[in-house]
BALOBA-1460 file (C-alpha; in Angstrom, 3 decimals):
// residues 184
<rec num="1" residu="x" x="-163.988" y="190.277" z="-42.720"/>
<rec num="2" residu="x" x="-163.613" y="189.234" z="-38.650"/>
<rec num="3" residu="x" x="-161.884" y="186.214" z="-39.717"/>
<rec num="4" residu="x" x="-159.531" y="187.927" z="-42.028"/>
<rec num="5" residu="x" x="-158.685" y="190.638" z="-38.988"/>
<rec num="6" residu="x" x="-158.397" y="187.493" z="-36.324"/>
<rec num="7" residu="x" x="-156.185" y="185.968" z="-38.709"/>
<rec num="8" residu="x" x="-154.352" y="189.091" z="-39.049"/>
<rec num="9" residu="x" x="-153.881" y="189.575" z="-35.228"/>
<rec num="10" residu="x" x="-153.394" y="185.851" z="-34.565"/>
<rec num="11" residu="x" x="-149.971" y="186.272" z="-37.285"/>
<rec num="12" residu="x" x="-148.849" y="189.716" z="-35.535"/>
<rec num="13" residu="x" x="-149.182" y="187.843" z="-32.248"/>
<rec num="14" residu="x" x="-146.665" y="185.060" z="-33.458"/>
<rec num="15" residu="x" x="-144.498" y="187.510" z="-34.627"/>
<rec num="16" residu="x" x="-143.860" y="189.309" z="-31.982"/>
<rec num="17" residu="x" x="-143.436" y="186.140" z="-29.934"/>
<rec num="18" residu="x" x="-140.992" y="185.246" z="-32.441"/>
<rec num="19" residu="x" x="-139.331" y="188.621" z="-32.318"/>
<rec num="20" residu="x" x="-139.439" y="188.201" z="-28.583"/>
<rec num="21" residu="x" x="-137.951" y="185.011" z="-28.240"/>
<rec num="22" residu="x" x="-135.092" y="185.952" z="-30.148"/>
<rec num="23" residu="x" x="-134.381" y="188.838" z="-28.927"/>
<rec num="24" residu="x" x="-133.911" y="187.059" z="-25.072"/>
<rec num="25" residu="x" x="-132.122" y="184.612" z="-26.492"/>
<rec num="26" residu="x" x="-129.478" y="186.855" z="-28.277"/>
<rec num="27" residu="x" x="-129.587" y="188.240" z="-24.488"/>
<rec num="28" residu="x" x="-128.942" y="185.612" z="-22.941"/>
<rec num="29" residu="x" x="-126.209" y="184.235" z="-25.338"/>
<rec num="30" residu="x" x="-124.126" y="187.383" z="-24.888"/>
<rec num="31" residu="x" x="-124.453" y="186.627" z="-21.010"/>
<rec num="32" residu="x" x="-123.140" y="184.025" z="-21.232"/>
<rec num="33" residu="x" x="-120.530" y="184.377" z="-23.237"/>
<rec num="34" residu="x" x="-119.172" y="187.092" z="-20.957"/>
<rec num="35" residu="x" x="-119.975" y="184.252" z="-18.068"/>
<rec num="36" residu="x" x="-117.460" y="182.337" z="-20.693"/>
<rec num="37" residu="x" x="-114.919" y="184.458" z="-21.297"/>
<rec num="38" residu="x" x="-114.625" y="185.253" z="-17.540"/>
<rec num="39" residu="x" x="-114.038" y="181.415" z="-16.475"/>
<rec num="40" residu="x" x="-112.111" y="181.018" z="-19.209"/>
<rec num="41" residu="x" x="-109.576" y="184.068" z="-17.507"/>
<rec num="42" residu="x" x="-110.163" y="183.180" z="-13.779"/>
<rec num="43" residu="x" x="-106.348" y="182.890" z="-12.367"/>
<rec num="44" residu="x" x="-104.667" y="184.456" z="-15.240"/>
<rec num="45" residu="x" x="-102.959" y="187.898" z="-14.682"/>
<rec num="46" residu="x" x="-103.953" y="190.610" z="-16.336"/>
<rec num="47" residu="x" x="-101.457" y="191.005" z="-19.617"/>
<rec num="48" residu="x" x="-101.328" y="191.698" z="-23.443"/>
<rec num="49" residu="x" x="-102.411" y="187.881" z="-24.593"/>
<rec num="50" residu="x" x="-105.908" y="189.003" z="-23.270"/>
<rec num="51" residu="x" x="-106.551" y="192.023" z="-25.092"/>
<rec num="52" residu="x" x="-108.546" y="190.735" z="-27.714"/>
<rec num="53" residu="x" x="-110.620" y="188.878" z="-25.371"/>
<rec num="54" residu="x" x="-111.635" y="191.877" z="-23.769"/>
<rec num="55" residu="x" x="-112.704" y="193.229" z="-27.161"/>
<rec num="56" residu="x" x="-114.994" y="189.938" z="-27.551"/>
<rec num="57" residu="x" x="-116.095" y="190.540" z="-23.784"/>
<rec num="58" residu="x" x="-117.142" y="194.571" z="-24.641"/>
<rec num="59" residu="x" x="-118.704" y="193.702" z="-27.828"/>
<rec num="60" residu="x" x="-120.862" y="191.125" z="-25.881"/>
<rec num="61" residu="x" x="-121.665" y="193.477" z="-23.146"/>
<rec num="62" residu="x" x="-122.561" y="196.170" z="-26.076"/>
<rec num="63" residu="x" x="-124.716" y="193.446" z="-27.716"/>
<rec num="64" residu="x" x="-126.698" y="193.012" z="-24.291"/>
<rec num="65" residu="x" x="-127.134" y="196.567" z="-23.987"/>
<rec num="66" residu="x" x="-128.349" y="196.794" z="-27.849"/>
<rec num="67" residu="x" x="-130.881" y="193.665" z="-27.055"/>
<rec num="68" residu="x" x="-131.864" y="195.982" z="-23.940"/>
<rec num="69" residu="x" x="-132.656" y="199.192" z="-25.935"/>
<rec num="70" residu="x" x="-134.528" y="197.063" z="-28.238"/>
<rec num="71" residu="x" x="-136.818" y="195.959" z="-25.630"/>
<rec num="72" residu="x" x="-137.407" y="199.216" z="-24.246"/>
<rec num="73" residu="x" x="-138.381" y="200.253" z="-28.138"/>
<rec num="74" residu="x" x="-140.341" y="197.711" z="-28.561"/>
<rec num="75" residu="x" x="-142.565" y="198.383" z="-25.292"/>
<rec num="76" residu="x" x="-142.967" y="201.964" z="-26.090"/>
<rec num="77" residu="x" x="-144.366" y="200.805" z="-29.599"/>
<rec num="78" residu="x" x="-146.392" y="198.414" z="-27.960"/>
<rec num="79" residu="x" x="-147.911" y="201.218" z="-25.288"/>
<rec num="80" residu="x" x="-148.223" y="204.238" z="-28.682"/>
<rec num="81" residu="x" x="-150.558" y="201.542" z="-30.413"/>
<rec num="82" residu="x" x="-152.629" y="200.730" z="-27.659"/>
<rec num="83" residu="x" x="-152.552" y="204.579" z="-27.492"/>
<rec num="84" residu="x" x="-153.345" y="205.170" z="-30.642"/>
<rec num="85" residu="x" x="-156.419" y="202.524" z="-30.691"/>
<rec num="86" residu="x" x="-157.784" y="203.881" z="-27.461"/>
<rec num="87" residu="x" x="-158.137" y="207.256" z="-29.297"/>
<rec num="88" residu="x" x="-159.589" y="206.067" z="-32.049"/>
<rec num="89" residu="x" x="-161.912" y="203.974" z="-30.355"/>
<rec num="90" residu="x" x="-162.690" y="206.617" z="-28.149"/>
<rec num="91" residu="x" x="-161.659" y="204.969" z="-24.730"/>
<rec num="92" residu="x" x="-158.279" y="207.239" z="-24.201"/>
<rec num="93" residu="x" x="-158.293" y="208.936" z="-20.524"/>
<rec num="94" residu="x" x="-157.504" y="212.114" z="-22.854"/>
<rec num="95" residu="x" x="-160.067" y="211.382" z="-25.353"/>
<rec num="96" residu="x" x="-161.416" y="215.091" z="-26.924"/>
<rec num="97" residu="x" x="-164.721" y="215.101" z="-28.316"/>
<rec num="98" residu="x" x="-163.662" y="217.513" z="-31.285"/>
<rec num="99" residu="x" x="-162.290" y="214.849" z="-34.280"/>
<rec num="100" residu="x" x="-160.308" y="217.402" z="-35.557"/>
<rec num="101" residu="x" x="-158.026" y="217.126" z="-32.334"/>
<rec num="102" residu="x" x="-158.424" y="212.988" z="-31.899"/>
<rec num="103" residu="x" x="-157.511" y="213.092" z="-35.664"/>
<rec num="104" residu="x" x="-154.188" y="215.133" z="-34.787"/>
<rec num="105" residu="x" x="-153.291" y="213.048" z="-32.087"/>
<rec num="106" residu="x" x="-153.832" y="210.082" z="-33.765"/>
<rec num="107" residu="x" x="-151.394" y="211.373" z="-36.401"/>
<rec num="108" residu="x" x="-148.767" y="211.886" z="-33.518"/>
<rec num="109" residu="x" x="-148.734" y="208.985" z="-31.611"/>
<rec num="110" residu="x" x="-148.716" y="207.089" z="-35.020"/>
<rec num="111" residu="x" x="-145.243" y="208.874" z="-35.614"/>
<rec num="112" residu="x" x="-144.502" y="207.920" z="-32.264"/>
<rec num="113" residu="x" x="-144.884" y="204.188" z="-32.880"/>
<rec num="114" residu="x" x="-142.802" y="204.633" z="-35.990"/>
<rec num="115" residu="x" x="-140.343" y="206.085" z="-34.546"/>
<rec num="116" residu="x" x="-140.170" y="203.523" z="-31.934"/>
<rec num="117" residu="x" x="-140.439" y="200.667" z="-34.113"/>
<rec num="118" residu="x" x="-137.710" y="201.999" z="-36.277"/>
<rec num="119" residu="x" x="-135.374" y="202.178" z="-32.990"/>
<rec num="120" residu="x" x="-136.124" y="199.507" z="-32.048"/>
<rec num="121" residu="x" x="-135.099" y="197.828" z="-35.110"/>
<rec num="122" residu="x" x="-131.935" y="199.296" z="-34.888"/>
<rec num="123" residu="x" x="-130.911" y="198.201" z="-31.986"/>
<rec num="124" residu="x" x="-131.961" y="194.948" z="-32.689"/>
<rec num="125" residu="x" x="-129.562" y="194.550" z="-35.628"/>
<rec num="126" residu="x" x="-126.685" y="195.881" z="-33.924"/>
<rec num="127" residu="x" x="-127.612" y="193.658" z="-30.995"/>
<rec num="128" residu="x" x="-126.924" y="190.913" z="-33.680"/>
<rec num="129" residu="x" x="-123.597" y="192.300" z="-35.132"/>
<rec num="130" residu="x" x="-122.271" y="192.991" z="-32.176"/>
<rec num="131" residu="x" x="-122.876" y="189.846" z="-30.643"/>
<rec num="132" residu="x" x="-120.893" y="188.292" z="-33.850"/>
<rec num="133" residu="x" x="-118.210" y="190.786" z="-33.465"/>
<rec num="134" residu="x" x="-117.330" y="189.708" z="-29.588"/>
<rec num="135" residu="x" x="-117.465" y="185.950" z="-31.348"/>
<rec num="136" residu="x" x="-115.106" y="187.077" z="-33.979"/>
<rec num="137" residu="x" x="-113.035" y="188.429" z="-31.054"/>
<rec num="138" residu="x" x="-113.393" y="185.597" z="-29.455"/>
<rec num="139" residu="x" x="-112.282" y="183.250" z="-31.968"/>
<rec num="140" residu="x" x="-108.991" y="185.694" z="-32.720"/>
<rec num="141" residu="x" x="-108.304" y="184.950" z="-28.874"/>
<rec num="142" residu="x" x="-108.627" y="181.510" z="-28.990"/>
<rec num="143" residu="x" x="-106.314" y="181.031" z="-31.829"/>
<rec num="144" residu="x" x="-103.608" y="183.041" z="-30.675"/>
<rec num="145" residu="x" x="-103.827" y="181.167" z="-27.294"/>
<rec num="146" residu="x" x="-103.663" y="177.676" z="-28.872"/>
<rec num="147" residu="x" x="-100.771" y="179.467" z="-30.634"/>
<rec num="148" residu="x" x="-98.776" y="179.467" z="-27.438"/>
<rec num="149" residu="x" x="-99.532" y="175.909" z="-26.275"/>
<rec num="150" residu="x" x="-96.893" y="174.096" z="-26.304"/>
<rec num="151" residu="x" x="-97.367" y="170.200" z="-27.558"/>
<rec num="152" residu="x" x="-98.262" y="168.136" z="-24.901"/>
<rec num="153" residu="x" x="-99.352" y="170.744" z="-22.177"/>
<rec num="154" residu="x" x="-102.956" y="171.788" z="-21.641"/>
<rec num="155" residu="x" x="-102.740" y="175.421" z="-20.477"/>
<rec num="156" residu="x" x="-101.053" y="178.436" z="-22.190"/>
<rec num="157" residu="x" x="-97.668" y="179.383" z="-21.121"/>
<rec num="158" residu="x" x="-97.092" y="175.737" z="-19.305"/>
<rec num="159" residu="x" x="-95.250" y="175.977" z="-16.064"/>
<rec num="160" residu="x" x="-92.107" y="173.615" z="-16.879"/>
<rec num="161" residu="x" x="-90.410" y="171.967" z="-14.143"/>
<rec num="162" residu="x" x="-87.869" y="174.444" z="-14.077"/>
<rec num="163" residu="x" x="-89.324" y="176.875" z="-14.102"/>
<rec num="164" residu="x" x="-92.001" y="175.513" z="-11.001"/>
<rec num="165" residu="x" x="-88.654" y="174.642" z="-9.569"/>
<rec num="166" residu="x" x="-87.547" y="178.115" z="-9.147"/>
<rec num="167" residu="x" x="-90.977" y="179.383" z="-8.075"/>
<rec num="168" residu="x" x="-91.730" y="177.125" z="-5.601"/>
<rec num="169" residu="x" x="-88.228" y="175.268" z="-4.873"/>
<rec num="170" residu="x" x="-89.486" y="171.498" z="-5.434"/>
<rec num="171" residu="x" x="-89.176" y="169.377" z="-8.550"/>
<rec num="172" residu="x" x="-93.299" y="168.456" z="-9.771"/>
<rec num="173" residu="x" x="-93.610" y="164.936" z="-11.554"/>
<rec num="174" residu="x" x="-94.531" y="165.061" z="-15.093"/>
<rec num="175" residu="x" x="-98.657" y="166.321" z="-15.104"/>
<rec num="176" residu="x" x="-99.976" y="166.711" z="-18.890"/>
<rec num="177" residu="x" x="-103.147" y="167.548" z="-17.068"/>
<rec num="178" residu="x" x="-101.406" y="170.625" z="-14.891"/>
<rec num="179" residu="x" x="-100.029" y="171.667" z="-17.637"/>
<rec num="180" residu="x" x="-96.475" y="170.682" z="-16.186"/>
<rec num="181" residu="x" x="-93.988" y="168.931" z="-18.706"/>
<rec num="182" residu="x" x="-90.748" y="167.661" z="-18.147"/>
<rec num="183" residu="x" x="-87.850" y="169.653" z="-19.002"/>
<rec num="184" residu="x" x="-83.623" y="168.236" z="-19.140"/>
């Protein structure tokens, strides 16, 4: 019977590693993404072409919020069932010596863990969609940027000669790398 329950803790014990490794990573994906999305944009004015980029970039920032709510779920379960097994083993600060009452608040604070374990479920699957909706985003962005390449530039909206001309008043060799083509 000990070796079944060891067994039994040893798998709950890898779960929730499991659980806890994905859960940071999820975290740390949507950081990054955000850390992404804002290289991606450093230099670039503020204008129309970015607005579905700045859906990706909430949804990520939504995601990381979800993946924090689930943690703080998932710590409150954690502290109602060493609650709970306190009381029933009789080491709880609060401990009664009537059962009737340990019996009652044994009953609570295993709603309490279900409640928090359902929560925390919850936001744990939205951390998920959420994180694939900002990539969805994301993606949308990226295609309608490569939309307005133009062949042979590398950047979005390339600065032509002329038009470098006029801003700056000097003619720019021909720079595929800048961005800069040549224009007659």
């Amino acid at each position: 019977m000990t070796q079944m329950s060891d067994l039994k803790k040893d798998f709950n014990r890898q779960l929730n590693e499991a659980q806890n490794k994905y859960t940071y990573f999820l975290l740390a994906v949507a950081a990054s993404a955000i850390a992404l999305a804002v290289q991606r944009t450093t230099n670039r004015s503020l204008d129309g072409s970015l607005i579905l980029l700045g859906f990706a970039v909430l949804s990520w920032a939504a995601s990381f919020g979800a993946g924090c709510r689930n943690r703080a779920f998932f710590m409150s379960t954690l502290y109602a069932n060493v609650a709970l097994q306190q009381l029933q083993d009789g080491s709880h600060p609060n401990c009664h010596s009537r059962p009737e009452i340990v019996d009652t608040a044994c009953e609570e604070v295993r709603s309490a863990a279900h409640a928090s374990s359902s929560s925390a479920n919850l936001w744990g699957k939205l951390q998920f969609q959420l994180l694939v909706l900002g990539a969805l985003f994301f993606l949308a962005w990226h295609i309608q940027e490569m939309a307005t390449y133009e062949p042979g530039t590398v950047a979005p909206r390339a600065v032509t000669n002329t038009s470098l001309k006029e801003m700056t008043g000097r003619q720019s060799p021909t720079s595929p790398e800048l961005g800069v083509r040549q224009t007659e």
